[in-house]
C-alpha positions as MATLAB code, in Angstrom:
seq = 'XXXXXXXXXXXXXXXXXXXXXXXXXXXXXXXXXXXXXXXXXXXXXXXXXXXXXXXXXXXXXXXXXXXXXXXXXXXXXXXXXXXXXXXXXXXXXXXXXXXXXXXXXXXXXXXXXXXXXXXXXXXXXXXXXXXXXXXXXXXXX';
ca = [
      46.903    2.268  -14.319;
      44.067    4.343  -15.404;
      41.803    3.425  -12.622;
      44.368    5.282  -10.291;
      45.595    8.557  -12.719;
      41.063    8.612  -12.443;
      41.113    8.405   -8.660;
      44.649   10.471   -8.277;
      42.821   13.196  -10.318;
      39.405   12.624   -8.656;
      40.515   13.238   -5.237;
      42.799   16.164   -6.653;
      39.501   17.978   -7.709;
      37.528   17.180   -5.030;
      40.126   18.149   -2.244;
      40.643   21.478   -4.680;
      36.928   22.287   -4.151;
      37.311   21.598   -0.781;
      39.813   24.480   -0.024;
      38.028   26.816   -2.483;
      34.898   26.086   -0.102;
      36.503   26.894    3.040;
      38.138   30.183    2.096;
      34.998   31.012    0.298;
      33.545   30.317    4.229;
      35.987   32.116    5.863;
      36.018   35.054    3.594;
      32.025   35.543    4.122;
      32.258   34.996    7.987;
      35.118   37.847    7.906;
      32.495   40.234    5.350;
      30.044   39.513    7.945;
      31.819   40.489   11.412;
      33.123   43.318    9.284;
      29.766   44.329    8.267;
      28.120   43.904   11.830;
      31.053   46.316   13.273;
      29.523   48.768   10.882;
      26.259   48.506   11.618;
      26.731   48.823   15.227;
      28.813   52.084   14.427;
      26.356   53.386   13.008;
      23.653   52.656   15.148;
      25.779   54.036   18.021;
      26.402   56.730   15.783;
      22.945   57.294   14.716;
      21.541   57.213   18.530;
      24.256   59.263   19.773;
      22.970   62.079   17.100;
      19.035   61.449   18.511;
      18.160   63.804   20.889;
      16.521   61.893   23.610;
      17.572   60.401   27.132;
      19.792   57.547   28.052;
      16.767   55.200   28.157;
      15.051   55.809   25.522;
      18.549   55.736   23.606;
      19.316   52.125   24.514;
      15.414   51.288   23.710;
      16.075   52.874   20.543;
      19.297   51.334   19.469;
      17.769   47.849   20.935;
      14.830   48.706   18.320;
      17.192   49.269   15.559;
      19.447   46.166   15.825;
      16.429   43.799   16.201;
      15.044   45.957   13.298;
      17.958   45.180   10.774;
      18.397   41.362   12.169;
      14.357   41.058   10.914;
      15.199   42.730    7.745;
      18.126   40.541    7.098;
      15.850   37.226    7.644;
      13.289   39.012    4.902;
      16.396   39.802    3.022;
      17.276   35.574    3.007;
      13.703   34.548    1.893;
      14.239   34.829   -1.047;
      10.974   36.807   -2.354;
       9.870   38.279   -5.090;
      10.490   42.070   -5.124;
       6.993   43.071   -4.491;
       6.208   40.261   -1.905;
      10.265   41.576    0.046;
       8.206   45.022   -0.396;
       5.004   43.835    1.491;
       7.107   42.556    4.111;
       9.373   45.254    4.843;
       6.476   47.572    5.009;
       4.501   45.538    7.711;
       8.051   45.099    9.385;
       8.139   48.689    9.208;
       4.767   49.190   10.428;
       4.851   46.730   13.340;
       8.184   46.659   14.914;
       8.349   50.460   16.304;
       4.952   50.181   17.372;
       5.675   50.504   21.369;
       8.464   53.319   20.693;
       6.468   55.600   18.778;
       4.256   55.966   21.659;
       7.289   57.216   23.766;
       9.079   59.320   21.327;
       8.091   62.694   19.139;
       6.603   62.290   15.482;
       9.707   64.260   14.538;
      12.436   61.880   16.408;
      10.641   58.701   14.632;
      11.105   60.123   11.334;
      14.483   60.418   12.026;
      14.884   56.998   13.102;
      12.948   55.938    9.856;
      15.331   57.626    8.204;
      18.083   56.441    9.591;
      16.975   53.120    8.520;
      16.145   53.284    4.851;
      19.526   54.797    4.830;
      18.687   58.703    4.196;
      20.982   59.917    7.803;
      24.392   60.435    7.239;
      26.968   60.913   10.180;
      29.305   63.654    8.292;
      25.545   65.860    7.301;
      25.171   65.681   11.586;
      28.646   66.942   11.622;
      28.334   69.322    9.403;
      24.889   70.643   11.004;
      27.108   71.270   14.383;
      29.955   72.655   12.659;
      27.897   75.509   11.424;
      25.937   75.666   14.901;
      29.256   75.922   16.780;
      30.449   78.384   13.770;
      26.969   80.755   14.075;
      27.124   80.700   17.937;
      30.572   81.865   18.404;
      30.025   84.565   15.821;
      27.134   85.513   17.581;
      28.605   85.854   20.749;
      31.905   87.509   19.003;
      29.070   90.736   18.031;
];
């Protein structure tokens, strides 16, 4: 009798785990698609802001996605913080090596920007608000 209450509760816990495991699974697949939506928003987003042409747009966004991807494999390494620091740096260094030579100082900044998280959509908005707001009053005088 108390060989099976052991294995009744035994296989209660372990098929408990179990289900705590999977939704645990499924809820960090959903965080994940949820936050790749958002970072392809915001690299559309981002690149849509960029002046530069059509090519060098898709190059750019590209540039970005394989960026982040690279940053995310750092990210699961598990380093120490000033080893994660050495590596984001050289990742930083090397990856936009080829696109610097086909865009301005001025536009990589912004893209370096953009990816240490210092662009915000609603400041662009903003920015062409008050352009669209200065040019009509100039053209009101």
């Amino acid at each position: 009798m108390k060989t099976l209450l052991i294995s009744i509760l035994c296989s209660v816990l372990f098929i408990s785990t179990g289900f705590s495991q999977a939704a645990e699974e499924k809820q960090r697949l959903k965080y994940e698609a949820e936050m790749e939506t958002k970072k392809k928003e915001y690299i559309n987003d981002f690149v849509g802001s960029i002046e530069v042409d059509d090519f060098q747009k898709e190059i750019i966004k590209q540039k970005m996605e394989s960026y982040f991807d690279e940053y995310k494999k750092i990210n699961l390494l598990g380093l120490r913080e000033f080893e994660h620091k050495a590596y984001v740096q050289k990742l930083d260094d090397t990856h936009f090596v080829d696109l610097k030579a086909m865009i301005t100082e001025k536009q990589m900044g912004q893209i370096m920007d953009a990816l240490k998280g210092k662009w915000s959509h609603s400041d662009e908005k903003k920015k062409k608000k008050k352009e669209k707001k200065r040019k009509k009053k100039k053209n009101k005088s």
